[in-house]
SEBA-664867 format. One line per field, with one value per residue: residue number from 1; z, y, x of N, C-alpha, C in turn. Coordinates in pm, 1 decimal. Atoms other than C-alpha are relative to their C-alpha. Example, Ala and Ser with C-alpha at 12.3 -4.5 7.8 and 13.67 -1.06 7.14 Angstrom:
% residues 2
seq = 1 | 2 .
nw = 0.0 | -6.0 .
nv = -119.0 | -119.0 .
nu = 89.0 | -82.0 .
caw = 780.0 | 714.0 .
cav = -450.0 | -106.0 .
cau = 1230.0 | 1367.0 .
cw = 0.0 | 73.0 .
cv = 120.0 | 109.0 .
cu = 90.0 | -77.0 .
This chain:
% residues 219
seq = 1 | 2 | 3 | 4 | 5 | 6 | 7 | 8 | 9 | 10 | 11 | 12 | 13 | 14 | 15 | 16 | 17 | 18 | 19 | 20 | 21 | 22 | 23 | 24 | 25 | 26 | 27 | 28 | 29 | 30 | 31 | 32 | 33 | 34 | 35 | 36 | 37 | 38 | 39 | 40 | 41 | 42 | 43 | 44 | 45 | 46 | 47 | 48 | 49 | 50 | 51 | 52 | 53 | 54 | 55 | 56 | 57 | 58 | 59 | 60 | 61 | 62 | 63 | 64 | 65 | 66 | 67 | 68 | 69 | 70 | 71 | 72 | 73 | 74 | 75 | 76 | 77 | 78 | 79 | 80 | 81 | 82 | 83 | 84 | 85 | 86 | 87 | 88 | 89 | 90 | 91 | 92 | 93 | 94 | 95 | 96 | 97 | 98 | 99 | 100 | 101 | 102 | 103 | 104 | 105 | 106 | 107 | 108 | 109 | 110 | 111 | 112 | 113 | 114 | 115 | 116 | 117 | 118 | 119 | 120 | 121 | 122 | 123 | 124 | 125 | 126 | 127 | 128 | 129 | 130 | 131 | 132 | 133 | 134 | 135 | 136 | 137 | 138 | 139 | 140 | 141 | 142 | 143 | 144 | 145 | 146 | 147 | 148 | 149 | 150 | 151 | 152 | 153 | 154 | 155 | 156 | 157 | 158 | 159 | 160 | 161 | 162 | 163 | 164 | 165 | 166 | 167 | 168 | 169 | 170 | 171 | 172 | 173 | 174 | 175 | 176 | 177 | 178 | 179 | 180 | 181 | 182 | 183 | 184 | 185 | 186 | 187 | 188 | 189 | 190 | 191 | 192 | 193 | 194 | 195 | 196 | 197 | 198 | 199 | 200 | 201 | 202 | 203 | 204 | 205 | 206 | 207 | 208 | 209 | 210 | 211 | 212 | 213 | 214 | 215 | 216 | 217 | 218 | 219 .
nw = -9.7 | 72.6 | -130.1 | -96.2 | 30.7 | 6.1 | -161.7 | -86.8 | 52.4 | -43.5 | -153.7 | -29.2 | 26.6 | -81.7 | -100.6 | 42.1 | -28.1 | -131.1 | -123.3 | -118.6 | -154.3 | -106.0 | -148.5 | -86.8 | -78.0 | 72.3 | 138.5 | 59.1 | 3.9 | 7.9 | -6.1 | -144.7 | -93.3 | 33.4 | -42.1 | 1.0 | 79.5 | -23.0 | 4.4 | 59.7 | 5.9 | -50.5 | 70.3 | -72.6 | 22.5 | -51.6 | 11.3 | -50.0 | 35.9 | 91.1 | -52.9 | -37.7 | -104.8 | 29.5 | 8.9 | 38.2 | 143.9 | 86.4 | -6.3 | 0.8 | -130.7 | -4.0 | 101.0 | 88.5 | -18.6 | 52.3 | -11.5 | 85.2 | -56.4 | 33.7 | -48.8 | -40.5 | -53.3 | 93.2 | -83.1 | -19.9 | -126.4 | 78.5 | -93.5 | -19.8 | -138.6 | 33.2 | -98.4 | -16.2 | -65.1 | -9.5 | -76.4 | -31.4 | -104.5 | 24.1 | -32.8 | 12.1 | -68.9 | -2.7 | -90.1 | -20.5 | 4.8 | -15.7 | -101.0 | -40.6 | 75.3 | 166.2 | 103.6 | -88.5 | 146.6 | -5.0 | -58.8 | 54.0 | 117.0 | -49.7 | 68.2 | 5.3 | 94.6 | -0.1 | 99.2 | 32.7 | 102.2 | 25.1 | 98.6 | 81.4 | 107.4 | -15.7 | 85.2 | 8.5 | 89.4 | 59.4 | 80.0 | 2.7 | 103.1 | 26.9 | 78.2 | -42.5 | 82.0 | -62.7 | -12.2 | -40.5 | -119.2 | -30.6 | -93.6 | 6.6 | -95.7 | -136.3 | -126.3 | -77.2 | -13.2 | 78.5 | 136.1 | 155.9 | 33.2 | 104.5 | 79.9 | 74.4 | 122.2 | 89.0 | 144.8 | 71.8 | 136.0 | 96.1 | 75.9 | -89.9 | -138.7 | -112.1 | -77.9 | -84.3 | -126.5 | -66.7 | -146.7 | -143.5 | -171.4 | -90.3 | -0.4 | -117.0 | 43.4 | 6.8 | 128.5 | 98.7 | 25.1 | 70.5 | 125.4 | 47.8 | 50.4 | -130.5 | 69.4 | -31.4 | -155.9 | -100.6 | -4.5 | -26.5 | 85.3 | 106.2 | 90.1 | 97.2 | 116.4 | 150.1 | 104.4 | 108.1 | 13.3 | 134.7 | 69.9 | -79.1 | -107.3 | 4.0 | 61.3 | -107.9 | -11.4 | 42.4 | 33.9 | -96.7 | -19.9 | -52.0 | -129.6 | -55.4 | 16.4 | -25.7 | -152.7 | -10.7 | 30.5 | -157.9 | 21.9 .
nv = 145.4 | 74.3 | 1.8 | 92.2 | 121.3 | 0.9 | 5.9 | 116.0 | 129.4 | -48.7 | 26.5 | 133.0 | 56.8 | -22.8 | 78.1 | 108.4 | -22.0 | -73.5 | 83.6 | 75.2 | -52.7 | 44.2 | 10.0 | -15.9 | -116.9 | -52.8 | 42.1 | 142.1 | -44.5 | -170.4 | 23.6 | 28.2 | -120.1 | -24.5 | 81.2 | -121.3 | -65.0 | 42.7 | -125.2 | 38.4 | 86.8 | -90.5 | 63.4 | 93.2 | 182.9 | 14.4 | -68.5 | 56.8 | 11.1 | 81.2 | 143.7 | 95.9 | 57.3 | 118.2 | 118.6 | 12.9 | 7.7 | -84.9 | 11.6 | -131.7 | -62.4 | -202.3 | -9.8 | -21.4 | 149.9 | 52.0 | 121.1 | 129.0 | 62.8 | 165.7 | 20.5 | 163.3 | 17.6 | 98.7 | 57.7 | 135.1 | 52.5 | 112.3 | -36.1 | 104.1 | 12.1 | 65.1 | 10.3 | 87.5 | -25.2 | 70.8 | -20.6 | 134.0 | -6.0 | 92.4 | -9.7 | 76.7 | -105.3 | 109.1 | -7.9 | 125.4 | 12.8 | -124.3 | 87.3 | -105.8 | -49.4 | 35.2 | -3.7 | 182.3 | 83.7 | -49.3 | 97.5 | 54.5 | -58.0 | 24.3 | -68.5 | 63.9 | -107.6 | 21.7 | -82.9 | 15.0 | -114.1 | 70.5 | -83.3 | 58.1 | -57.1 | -59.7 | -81.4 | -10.6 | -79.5 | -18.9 | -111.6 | -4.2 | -89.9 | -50.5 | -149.4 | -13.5 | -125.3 | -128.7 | -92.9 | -130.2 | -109.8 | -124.0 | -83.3 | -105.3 | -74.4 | 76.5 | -6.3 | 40.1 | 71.7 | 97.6 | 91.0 | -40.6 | -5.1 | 30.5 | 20.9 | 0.4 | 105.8 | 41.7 | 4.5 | 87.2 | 9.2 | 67.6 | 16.0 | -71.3 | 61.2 | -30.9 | 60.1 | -105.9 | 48.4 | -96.2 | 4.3 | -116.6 | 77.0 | -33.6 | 79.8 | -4.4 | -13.6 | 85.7 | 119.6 | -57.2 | 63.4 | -79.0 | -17.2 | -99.7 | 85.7 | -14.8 | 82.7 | -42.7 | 42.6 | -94.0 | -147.9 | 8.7 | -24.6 | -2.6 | -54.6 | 53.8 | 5.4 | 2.0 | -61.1 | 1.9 | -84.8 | -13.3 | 96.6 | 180.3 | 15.9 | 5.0 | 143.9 | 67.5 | -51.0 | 18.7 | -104.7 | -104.1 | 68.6 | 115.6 | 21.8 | -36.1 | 47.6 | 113.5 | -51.2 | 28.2 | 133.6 | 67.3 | 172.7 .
nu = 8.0 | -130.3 | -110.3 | -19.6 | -50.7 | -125.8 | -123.5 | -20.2 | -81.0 | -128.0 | 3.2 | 27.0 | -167.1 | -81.4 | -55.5 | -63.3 | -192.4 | -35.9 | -86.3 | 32.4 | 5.9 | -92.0 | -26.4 | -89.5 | -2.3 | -27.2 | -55.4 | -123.9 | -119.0 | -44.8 | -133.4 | -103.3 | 36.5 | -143.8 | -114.3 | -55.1 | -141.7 | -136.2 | -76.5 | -111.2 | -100.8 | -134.4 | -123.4 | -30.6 | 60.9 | 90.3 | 85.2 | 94.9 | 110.0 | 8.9 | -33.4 | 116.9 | -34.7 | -94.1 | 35.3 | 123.4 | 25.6 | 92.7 | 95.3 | 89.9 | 53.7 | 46.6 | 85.8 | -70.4 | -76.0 | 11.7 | 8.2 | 64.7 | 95.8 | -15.5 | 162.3 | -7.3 | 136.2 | 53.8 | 137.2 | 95.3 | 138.5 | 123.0 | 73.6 | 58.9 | 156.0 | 123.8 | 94.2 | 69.8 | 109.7 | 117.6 | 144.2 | 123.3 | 138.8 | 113.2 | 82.0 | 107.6 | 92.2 | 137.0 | 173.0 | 75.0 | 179.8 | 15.9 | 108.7 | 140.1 | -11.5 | 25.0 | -112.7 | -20.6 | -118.8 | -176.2 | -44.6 | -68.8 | -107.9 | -169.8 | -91.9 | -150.1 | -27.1 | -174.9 | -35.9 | -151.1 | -61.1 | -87.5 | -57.3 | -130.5 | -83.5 | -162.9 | -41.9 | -110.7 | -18.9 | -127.8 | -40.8 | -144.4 | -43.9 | -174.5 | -43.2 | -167.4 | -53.0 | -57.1 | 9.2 | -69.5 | 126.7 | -117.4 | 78.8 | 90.2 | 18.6 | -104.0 | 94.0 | -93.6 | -47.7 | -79.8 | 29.7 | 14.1 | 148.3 | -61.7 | 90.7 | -38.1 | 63.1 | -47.8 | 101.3 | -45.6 | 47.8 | -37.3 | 121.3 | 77.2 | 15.0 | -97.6 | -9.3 | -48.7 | -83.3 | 34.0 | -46.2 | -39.6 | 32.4 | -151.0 | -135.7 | -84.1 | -154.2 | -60.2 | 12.6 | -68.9 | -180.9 | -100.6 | 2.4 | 122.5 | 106.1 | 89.3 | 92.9 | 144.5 | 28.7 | -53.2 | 73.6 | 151.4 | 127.2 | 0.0 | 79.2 | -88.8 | 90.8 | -42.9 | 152.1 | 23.3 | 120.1 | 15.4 | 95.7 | 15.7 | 101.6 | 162.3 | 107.1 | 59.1 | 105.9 | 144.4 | 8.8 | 75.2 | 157.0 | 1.9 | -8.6 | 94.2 | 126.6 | 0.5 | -5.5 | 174.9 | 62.7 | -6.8 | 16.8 .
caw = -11863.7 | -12079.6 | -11777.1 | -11506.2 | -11697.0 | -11779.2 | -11376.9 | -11315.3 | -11551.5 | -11443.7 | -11042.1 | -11121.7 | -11314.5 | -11075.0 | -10815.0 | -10949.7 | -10890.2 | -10500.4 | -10251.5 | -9983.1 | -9622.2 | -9379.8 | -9003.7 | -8916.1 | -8751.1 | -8918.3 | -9067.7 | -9289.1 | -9289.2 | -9121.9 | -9119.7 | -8879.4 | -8620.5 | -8704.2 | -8547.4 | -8360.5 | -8559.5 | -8575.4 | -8398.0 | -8582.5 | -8646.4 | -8422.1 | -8581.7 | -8313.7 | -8417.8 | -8179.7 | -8276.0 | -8035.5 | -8186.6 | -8470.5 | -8285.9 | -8201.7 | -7866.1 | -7913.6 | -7885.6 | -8072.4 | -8357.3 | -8607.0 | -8449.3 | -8478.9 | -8177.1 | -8291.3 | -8531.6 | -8866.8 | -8825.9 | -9004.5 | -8939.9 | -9134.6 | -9011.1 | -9051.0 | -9064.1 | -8984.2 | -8923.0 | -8930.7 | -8714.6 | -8664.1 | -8441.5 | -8439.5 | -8223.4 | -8127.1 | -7985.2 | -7929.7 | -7748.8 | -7590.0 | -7503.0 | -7355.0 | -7192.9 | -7113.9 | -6930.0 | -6846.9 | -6741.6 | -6677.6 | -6547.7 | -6455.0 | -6359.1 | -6106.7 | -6045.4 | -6041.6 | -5713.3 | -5773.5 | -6074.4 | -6458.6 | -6602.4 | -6451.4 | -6857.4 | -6777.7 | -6531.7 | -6571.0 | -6804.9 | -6817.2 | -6998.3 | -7072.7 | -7211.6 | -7256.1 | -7421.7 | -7539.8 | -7643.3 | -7786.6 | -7938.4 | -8086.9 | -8255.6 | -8290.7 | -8478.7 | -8552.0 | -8700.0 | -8862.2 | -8975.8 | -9091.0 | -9227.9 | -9355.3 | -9414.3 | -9422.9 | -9623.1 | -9539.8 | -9445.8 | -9378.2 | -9137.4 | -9041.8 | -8692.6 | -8659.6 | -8270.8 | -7956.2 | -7656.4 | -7336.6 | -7240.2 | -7508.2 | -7730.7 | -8118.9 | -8242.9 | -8607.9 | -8921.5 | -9290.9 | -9662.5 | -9933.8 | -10308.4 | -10562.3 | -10927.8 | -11159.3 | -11464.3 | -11353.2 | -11015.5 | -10686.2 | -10411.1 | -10069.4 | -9764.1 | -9463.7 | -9073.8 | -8745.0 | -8379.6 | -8110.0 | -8069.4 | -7776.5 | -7885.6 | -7703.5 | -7946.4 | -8219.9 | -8356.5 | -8490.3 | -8803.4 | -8749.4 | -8788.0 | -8529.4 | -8580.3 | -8614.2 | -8307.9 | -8128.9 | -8222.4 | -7976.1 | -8120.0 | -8434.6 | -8721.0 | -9022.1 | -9378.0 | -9723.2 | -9960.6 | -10329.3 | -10536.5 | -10919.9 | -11171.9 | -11022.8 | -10645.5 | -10770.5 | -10928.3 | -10598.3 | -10460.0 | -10440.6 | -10616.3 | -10455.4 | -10582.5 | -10480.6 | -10154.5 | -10071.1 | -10186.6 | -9986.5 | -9648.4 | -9691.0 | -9799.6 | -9469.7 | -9675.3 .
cav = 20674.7 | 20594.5 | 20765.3 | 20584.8 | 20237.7 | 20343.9 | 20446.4 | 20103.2 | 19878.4 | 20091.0 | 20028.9 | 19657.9 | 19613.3 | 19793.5 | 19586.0 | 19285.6 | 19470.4 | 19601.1 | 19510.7 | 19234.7 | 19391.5 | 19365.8 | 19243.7 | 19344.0 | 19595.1 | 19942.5 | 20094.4 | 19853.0 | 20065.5 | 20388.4 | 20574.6 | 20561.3 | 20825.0 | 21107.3 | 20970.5 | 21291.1 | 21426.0 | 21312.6 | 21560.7 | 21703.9 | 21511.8 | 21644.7 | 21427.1 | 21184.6 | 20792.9 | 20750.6 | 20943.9 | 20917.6 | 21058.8 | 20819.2 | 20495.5 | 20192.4 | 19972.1 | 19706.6 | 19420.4 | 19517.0 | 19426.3 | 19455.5 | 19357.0 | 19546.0 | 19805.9 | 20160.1 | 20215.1 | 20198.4 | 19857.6 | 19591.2 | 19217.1 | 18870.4 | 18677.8 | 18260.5 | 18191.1 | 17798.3 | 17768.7 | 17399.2 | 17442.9 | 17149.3 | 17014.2 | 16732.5 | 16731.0 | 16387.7 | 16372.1 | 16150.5 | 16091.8 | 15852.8 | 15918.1 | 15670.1 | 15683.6 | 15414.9 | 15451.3 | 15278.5 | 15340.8 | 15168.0 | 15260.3 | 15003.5 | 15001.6 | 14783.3 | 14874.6 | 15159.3 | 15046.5 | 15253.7 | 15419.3 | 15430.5 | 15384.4 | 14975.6 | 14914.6 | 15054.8 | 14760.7 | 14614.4 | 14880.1 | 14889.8 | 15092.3 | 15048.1 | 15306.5 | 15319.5 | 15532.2 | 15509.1 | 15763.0 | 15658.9 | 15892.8 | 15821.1 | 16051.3 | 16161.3 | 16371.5 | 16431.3 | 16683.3 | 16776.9 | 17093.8 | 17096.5 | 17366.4 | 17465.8 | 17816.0 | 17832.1 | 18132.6 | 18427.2 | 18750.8 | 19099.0 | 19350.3 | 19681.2 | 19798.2 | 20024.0 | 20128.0 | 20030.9 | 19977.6 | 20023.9 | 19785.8 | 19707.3 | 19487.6 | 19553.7 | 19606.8 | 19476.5 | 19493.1 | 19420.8 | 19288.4 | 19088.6 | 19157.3 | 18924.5 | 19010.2 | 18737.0 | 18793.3 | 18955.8 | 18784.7 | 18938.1 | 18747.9 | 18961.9 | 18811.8 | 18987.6 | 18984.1 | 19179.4 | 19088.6 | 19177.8 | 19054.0 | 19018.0 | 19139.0 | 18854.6 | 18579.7 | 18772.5 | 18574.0 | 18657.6 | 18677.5 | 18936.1 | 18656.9 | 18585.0 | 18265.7 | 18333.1 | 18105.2 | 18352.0 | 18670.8 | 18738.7 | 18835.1 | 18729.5 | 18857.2 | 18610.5 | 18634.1 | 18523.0 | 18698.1 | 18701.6 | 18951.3 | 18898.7 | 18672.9 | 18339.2 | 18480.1 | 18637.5 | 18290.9 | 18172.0 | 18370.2 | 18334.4 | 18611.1 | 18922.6 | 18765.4 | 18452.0 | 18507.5 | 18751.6 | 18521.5 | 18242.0 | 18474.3 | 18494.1 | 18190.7 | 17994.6 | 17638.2 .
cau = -6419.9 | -6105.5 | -5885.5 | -6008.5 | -5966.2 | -5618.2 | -5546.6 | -5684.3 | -5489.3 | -5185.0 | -5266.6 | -5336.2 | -4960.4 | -4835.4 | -4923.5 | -4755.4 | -4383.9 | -4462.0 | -4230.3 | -4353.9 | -4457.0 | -4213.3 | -4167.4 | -3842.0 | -3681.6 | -3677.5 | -3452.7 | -3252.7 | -2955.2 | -2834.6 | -2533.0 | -2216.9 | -2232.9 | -1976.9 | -1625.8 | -1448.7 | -1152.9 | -807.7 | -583.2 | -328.9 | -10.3 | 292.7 | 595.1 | 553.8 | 512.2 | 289.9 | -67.5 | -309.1 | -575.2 | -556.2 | -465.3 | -646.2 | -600.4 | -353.5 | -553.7 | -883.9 | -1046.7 | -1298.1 | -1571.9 | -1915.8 | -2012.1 | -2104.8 | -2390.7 | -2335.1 | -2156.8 | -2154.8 | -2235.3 | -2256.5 | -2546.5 | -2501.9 | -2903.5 | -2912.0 | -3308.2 | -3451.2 | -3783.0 | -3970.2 | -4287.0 | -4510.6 | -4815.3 | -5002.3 | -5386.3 | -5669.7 | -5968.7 | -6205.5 | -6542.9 | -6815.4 | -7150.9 | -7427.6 | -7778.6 | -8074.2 | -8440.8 | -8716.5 | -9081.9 | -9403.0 | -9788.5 | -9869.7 | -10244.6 | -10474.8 | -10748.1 | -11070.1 | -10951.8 | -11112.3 | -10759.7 | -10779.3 | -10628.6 | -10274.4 | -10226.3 | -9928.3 | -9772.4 | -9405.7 | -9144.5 | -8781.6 | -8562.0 | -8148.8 | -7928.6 | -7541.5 | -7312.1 | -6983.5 | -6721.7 | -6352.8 | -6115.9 | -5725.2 | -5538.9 | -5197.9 | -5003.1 | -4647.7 | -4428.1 | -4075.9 | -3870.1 | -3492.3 | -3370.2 | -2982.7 | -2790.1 | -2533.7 | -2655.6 | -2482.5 | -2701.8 | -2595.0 | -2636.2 | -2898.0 | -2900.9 | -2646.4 | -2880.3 | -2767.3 | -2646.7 | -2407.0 | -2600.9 | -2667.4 | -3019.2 | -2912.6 | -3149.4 | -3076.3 | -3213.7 | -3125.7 | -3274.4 | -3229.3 | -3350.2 | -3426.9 | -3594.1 | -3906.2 | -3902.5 | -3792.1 | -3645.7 | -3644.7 | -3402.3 | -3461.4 | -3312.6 | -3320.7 | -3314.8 | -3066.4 | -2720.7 | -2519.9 | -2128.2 | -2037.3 | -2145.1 | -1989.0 | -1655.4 | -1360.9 | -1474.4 | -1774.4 | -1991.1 | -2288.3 | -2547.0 | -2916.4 | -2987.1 | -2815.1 | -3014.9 | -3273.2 | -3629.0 | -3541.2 | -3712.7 | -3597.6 | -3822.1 | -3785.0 | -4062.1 | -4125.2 | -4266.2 | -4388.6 | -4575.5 | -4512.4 | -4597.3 | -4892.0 | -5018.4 | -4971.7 | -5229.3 | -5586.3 | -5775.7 | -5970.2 | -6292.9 | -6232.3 | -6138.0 | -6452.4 | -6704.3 | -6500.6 | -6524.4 | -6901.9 | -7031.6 | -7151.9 | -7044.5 .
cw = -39.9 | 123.3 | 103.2 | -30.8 | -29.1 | 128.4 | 37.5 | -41.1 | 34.5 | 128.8 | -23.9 | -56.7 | 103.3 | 121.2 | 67.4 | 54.3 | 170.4 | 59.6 | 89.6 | 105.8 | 66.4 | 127.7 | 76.4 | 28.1 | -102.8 | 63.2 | -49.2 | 44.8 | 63.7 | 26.3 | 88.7 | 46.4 | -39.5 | 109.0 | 36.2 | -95.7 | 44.7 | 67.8 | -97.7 | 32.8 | 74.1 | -51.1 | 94.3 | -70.4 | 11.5 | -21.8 | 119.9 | -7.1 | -114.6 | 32.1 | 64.9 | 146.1 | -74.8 | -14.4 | -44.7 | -111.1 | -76.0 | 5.2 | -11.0 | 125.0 | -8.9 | -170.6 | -154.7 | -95.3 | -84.7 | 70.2 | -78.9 | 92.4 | -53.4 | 58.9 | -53.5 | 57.6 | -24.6 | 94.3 | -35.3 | 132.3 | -61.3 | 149.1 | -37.5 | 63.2 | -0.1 | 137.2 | 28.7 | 80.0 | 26.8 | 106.9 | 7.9 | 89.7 | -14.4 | 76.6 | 32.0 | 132.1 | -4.4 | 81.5 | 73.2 | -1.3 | 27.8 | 70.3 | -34.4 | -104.1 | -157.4 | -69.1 | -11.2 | -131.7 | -15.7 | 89.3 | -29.9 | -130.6 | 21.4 | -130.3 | 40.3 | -87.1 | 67.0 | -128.5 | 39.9 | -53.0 | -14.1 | -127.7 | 3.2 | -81.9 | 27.4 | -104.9 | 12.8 | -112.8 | -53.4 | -37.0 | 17.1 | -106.0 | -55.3 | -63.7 | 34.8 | -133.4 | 113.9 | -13.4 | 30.7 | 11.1 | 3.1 | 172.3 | 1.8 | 138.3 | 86.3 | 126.3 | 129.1 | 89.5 | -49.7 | -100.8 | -104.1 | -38.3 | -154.1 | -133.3 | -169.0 | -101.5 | -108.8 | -122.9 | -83.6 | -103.4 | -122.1 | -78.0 | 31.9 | 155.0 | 70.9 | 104.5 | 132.5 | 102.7 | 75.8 | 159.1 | 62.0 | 148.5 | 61.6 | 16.9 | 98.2 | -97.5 | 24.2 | -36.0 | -126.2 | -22.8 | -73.8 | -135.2 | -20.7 | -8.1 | 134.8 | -100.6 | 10.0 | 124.1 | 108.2 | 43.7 | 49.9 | -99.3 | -127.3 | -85.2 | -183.3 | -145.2 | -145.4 | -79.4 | -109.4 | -36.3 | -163.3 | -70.9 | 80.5 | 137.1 | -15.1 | -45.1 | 153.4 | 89.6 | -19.8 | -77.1 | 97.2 | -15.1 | 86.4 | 145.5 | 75.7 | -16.9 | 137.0 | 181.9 | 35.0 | -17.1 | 104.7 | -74.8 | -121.0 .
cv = -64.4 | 40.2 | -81.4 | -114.8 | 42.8 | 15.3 | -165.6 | -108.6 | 43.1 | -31.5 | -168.0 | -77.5 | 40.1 | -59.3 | -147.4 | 44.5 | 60.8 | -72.2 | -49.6 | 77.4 | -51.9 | 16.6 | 29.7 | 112.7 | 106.6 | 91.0 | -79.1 | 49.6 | 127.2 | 38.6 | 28.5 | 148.6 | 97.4 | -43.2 | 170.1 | 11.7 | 7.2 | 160.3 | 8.0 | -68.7 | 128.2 | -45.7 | -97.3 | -139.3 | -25.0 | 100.2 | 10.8 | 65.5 | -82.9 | -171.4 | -78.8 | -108.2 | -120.1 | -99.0 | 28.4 | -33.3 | 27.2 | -25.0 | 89.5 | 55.5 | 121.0 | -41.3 | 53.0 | -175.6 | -110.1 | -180.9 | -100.5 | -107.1 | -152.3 | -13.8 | -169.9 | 11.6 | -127.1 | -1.9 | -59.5 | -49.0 | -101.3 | 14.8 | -158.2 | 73.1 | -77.4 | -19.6 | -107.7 | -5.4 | -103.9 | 64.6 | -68.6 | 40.7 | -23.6 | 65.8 | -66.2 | 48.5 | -142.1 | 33.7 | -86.5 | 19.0 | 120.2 | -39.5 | 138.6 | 103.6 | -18.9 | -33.2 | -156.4 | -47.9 | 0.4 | -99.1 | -108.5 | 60.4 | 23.3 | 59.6 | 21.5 | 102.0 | -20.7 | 119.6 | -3.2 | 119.2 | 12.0 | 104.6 | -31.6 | 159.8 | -26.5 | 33.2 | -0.1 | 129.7 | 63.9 | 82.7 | -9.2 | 76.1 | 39.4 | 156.1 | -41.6 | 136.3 | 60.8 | 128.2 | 149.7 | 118.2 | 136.5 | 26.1 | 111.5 | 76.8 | -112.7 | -6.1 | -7.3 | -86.0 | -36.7 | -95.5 | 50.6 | 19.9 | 33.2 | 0.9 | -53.0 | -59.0 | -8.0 | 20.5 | -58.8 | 2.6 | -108.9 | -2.6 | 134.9 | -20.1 | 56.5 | -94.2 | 139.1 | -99.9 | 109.0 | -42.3 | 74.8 | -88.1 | 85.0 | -65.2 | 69.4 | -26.9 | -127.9 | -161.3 | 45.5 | -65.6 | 53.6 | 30.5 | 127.4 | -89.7 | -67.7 | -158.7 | 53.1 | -43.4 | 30.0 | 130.7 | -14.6 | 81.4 | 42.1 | 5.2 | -66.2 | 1.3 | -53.3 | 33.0 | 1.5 | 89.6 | -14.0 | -104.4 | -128.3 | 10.1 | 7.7 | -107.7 | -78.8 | 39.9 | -30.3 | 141.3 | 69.2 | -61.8 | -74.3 | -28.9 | 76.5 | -112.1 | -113.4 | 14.2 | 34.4 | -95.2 | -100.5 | -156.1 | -11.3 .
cu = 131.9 | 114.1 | -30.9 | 27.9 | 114.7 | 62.9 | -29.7 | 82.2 | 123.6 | -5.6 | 33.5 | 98.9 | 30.9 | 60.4 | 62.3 | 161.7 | -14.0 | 81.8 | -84.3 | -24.1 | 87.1 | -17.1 | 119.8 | -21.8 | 32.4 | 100.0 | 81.5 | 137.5 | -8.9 | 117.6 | 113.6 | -57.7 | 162.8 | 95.4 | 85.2 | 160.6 | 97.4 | 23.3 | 128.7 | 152.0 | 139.9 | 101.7 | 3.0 | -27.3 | -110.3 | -123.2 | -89.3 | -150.8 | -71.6 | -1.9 | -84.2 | 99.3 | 57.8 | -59.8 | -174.9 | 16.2 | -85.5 | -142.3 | -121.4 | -21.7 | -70.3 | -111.9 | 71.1 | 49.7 | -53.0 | -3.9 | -78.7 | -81.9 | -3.7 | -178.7 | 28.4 | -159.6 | -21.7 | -61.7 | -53.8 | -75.7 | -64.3 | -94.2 | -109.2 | -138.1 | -117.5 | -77.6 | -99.3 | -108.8 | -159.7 | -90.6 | -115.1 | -109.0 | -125.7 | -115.9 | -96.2 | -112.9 | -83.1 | -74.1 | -32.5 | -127.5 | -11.1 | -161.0 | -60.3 | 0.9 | -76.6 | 99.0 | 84.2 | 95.2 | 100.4 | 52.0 | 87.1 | 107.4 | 106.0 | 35.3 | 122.6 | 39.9 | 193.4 | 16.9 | 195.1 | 47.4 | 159.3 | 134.5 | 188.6 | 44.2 | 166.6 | 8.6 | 199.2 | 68.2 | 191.5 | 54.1 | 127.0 | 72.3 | 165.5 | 47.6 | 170.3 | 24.1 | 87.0 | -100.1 | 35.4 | -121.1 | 95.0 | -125.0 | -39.7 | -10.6 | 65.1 | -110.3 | 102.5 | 78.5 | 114.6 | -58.5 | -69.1 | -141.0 | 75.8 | -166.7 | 97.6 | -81.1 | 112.1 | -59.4 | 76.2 | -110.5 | -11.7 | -98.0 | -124.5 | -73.7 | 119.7 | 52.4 | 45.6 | 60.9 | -40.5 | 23.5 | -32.3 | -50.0 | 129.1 | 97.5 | 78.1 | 171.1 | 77.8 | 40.3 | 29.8 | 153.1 | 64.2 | 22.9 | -110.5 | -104.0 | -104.9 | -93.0 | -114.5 | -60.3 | 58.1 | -22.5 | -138.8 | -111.1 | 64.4 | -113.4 | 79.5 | -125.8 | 83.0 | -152.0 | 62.7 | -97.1 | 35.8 | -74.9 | -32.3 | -30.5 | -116.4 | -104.8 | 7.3 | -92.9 | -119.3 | -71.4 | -106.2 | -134.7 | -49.2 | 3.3 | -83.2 | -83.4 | 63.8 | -24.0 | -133.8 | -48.5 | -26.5 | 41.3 | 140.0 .
């Protein structure tokens, strides 16, 4: 009895420090591809197994690679709607006579009947957000084409609070500037996150109880 309450108060710290689930692309990092081997040096100046094309630079292309990610996010929507629903209708019924009948007392009976149905709403609705920061990715796989399939994270320790950053999407080389630097509204199927993991997320949380009883309860 005393071990299993000790695996469970140990599971149930534990799972105060896990890392967040992630949506990007995996893996974060992997490493360059080997690079064939200089030849040796003849006494010439000129190397050319060592030498780079005159007019390149340091942009990323081969796995391994490195790129700073400018994340500029400020999605925003608003969504209008309303409605207007009428409906009116009338009836009416009458006895004139009943010749030769026992029922001679219904003579003259009459009935009147209506009915309305009258409905109104709208709604409206709002979401607006800001991420900005630097990021540095490493390419993870060249597709063929030529464009980057980039991943990367950020961890940020404070205290006993994590902060996770987190990128990946594809990147076309040729929105890459001369700095190495690419915008986020330039990486297709982007994959952009910021997670938290420790005391103060877990208070934001609902608890396991709380949120069974609240997934049964028809009210």
């Amino acid at each position: 009895m005393k071990n299993s309450l000790l695996a469970f108060v140990v599971l149930t710290l534990g799972a105060c420090t896990t890392v967040p689930p992630t949506n990007v692309h995996q893996p974060m990092t992997v490493r360059p591809e080997p690079r064939p081997v200089a030849q040796v040096a003849n006494g010439a100046i000129f190397q050319a197994g060592g030498s780079r094309p005159l007019f390149e630079d340091r942009r990323a292309r081969f796995m391994g690679d490195t790129i700073t990610v400018r994340i500029k996010e400020n999605p925003s929507a608003t969504k209008n709607a309303s409605n207007n629903l009428s409906r009116s209708g009338s009836q009416s019924a009458s006895v004139k006579a009943f010749t030769g009948m026992p029922v001679s007392g219904l003579d003259g009976l009459s009935m009147d009947m209506s009915s309305k149905t009258e409905s109104k709403g709208s709604g409206q609705a709002a979401s607006r957000a800001t991420f900005t920061g630097d990021l540095t990715v490493t390419v993870i796989d060249v597709l063929p084409n030529g464009n980057l399939l980039v991943s990367g994270e950020k961890q940020i320790a404070i205290g006993n609070e994590q902060e996770f950053i987190r990128i990946s999407g594809v990147v076309n080389p040729s929105f890459v500037d001369f700095t190495n630097t690419v915008d986020s509204s330039k990486i297709a199927d982007a994959r952009i996150e910021y997670k938290s993991s420790g005391q103060i997320a877990e208070g934001q949380v609902m608890g396991w109880l709380a949120r069974f009883f609240l997934s049964v309860l028809p009210f």
